[in-house]
N, CA, C and O atoms as a MOPAC input file, in Angstrom:
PM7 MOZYME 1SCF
protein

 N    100.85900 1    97.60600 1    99.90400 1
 C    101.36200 1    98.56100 1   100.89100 1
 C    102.69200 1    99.11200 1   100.39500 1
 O    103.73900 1    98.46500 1   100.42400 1
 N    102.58100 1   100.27400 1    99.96700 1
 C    103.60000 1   101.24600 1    99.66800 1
 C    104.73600 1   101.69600 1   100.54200 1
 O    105.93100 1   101.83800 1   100.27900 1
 N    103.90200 1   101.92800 1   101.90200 1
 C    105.04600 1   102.89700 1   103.25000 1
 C    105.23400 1   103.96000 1   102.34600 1
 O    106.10900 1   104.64800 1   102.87300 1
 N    104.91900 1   104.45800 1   101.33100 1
 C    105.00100 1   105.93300 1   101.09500 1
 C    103.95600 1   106.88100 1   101.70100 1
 O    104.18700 1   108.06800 1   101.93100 1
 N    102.57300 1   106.15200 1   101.98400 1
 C    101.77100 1   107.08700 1   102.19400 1
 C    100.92900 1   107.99100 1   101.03600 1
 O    100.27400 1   109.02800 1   101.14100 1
 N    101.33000 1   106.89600 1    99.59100 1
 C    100.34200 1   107.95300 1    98.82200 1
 C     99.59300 1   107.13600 1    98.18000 1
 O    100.07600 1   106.00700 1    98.08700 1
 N     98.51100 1   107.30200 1    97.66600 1
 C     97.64100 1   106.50300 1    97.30700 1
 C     98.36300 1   106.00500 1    96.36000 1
 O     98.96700 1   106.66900 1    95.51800 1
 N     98.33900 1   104.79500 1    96.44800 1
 C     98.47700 1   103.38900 1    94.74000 1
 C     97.57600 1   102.36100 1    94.72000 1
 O     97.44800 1   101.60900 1    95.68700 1
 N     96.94600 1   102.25600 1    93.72900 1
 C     95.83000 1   101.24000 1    93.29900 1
 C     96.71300 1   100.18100 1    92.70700 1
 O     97.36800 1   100.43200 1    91.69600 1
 N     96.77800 1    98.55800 1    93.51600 1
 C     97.13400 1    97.69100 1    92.94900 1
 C     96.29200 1    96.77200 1    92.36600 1
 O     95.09900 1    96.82400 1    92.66600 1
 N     96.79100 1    95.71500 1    91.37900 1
 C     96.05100 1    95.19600 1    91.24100 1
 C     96.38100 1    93.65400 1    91.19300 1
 O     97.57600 1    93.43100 1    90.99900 1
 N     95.58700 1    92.55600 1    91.32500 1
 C     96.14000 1    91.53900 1    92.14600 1
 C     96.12100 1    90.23100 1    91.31000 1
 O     95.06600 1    90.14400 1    90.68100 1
 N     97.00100 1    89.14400 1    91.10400 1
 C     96.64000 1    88.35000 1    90.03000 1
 C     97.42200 1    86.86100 1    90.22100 1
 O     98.62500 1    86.60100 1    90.20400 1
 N     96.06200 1    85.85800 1    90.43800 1
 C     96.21700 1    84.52000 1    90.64500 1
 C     96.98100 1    83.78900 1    89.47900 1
 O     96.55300 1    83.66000 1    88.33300 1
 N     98.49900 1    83.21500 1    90.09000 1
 C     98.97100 1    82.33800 1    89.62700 1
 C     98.52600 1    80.99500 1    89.35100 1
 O     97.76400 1    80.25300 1    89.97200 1
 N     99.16700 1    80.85200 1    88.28900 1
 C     98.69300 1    78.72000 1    88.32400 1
 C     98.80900 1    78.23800 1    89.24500 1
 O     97.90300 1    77.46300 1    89.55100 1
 N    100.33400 1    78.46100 1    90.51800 1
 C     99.90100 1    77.94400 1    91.53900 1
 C     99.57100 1    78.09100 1    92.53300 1
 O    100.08000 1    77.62500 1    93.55200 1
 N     98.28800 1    79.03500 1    92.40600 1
 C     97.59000 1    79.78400 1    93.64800 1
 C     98.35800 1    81.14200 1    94.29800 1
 O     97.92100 1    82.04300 1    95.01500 1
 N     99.53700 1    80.91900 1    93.79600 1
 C    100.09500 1    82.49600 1    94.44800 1
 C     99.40800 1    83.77400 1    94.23500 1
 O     98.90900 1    83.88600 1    93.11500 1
 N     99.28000 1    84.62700 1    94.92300 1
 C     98.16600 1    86.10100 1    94.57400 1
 C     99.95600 1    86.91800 1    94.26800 1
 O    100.94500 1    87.18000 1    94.95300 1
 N     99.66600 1    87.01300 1    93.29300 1
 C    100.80000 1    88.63900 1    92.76700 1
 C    100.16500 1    90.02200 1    92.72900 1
 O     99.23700 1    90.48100 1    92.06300 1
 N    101.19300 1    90.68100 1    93.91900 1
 C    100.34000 1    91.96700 1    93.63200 1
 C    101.22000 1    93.15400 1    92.78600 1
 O    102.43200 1    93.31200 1    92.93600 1
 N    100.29000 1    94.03100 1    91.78200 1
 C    101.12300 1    95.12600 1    91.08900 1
 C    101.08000 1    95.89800 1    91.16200 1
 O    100.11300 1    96.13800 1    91.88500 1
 N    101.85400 1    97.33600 1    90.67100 1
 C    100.95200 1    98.72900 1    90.53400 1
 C    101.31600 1    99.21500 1    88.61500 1
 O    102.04300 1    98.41200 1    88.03000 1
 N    101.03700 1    99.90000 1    88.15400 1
 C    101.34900 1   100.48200 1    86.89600 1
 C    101.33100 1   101.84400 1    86.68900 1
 O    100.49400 1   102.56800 1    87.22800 1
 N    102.41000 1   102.35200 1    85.75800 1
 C    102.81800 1   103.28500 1    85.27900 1
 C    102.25600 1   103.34800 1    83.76000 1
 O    101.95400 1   102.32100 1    83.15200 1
 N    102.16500 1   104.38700 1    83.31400 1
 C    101.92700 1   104.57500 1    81.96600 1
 C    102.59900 1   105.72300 1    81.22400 1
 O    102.23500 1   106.87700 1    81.44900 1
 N    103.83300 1   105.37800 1    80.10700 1
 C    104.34800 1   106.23900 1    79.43300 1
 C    103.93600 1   106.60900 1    78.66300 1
 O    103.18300 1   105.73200 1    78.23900 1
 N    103.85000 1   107.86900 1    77.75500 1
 C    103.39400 1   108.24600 1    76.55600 1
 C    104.52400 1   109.12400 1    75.91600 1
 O    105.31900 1   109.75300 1    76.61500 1
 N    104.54200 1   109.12800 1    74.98500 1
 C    105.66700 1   109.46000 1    73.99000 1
 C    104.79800 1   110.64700 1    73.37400 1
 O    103.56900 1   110.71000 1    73.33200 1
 N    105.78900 1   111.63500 1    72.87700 1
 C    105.33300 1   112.86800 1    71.15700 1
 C    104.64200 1   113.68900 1    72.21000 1
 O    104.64600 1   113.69300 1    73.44100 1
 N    104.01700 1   114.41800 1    71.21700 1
 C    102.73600 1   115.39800 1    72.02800 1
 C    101.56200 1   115.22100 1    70.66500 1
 O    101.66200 1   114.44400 1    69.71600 1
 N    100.74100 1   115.95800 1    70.87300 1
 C     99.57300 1   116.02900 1    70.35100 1
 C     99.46300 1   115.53000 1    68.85900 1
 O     98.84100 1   114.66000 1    68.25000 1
 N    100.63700 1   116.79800 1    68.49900 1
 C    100.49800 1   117.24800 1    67.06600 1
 C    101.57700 1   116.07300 1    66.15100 1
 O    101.70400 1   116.31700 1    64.95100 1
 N    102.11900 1   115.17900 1    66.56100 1
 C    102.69100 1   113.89600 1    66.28900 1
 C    102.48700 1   112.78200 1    66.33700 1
 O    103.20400 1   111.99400 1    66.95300 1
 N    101.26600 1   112.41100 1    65.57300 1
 C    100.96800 1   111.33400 1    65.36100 1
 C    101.20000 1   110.55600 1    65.61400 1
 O    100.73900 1   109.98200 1    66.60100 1
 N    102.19800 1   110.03800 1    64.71500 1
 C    103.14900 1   109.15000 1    65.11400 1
 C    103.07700 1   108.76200 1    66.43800 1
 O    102.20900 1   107.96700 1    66.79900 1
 N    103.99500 1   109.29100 1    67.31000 1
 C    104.57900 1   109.41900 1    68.57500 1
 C    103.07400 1   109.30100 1    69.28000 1
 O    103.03100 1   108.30300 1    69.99900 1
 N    101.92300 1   109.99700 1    69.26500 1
 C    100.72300 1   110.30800 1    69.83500 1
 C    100.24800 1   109.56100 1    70.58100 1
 O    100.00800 1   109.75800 1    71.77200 1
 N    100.00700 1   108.34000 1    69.77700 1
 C     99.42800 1   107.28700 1    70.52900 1
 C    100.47300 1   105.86800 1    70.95000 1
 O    100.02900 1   104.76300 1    71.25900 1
 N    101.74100 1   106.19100 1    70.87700 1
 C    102.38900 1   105.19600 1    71.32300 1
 C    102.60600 1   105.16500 1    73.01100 1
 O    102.88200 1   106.23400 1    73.55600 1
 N    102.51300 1   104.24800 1    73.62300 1
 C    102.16200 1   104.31400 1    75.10500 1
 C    102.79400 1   102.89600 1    75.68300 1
 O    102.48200 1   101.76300 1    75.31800 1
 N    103.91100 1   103.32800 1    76.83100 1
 C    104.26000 1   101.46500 1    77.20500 1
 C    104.08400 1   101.68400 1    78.66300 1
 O    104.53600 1   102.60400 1    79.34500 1
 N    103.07100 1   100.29900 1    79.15300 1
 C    103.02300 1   100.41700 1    80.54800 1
 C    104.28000 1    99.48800 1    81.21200 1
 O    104.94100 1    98.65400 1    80.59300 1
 N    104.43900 1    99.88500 1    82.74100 1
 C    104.99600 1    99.17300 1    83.09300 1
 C    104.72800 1    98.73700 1    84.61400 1
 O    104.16800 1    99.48300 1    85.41700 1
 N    105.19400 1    97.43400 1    84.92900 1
 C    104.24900 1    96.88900 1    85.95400 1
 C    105.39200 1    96.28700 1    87.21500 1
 O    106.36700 1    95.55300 1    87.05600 1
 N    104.95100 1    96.79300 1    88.25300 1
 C    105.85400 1    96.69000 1    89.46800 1
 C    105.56400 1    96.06700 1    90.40700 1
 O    104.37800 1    96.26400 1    90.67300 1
 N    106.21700 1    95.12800 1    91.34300 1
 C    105.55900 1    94.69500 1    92.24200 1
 C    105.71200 1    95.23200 1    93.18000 1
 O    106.76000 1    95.84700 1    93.37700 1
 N    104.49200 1    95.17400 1    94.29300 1
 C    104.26700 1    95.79500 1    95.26300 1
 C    104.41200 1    95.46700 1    96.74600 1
 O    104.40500 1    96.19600 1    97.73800 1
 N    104.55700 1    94.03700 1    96.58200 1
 C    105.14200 1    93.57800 1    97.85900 1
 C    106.44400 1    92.61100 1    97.08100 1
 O    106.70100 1    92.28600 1    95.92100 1
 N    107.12400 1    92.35600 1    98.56100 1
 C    108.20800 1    91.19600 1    98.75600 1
 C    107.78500 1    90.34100 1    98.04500 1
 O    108.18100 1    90.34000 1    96.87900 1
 N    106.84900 1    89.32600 1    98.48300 1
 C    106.42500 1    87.94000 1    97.58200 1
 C    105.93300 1    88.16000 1    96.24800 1
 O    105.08500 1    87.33900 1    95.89800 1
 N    106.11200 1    88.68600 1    95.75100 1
 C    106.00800 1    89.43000 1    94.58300 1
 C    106.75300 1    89.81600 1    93.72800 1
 O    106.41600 1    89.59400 1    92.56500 1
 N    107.97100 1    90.49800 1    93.97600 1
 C    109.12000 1    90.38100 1    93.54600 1
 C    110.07900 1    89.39300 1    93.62000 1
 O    111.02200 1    89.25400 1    92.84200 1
 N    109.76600 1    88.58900 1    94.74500 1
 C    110.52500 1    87.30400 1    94.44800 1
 C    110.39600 1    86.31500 1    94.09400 1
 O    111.21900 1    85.42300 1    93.89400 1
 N    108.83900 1    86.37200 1    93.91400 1
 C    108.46500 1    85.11000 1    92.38300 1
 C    109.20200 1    86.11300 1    90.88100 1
 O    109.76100 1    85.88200 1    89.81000 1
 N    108.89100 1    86.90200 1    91.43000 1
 C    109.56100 1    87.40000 1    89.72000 1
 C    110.81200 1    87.28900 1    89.61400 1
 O    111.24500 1    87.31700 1    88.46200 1
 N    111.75200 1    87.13600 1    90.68600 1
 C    113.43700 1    87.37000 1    90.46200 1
 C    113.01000 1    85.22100 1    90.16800 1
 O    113.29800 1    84.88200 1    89.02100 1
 N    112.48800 1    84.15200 1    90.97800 1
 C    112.48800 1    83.13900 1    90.60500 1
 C    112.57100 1    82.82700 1    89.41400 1
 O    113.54800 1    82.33300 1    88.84900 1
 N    110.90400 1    83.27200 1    88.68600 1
 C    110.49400 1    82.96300 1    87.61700 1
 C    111.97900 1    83.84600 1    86.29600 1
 O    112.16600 1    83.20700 1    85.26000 1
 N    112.52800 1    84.69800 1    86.41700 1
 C    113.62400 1    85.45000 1    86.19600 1
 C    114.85800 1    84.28400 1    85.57700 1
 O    115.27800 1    84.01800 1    84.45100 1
 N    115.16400 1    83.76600 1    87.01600 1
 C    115.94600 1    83.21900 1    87.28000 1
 C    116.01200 1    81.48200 1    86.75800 1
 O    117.05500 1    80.86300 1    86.54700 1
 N    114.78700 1    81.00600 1    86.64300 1
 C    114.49800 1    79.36700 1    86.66500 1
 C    113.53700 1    79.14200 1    85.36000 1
 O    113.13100 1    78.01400 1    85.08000 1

């Protein structure tokens, strides 16, 4: 649950100790077409989407 109101597809993922983490993802891409190089370089990045979620991550962060 966003409270933005716009669609986000999360996706959800069982800890060792049963905790459900939920995420959403972004995907960067670098260059344009004609740059190889740059073309296919791509970094995702992954956010949490609720409270309990971010605060296993500031834990796990932290400990």
């Amino acid at each position: 649950e966003t409270g933005s109101g716009l669609p986000v597809l999360a996706f959800r993922l069982r800890a060792v100790d049963g905790q459900v983490l939920s995420f959403f993802s972004t995907i960067t891409s670098f260059g344009t077409p004609l740059d190889i190089t740059l073309a296919s370089l791509k970094v995702e990045h992954l956010f949490p989407t609720d409270e309990v979620t971010r605060l296993a991550l500031m834990e796990g962060h932290a400990g």
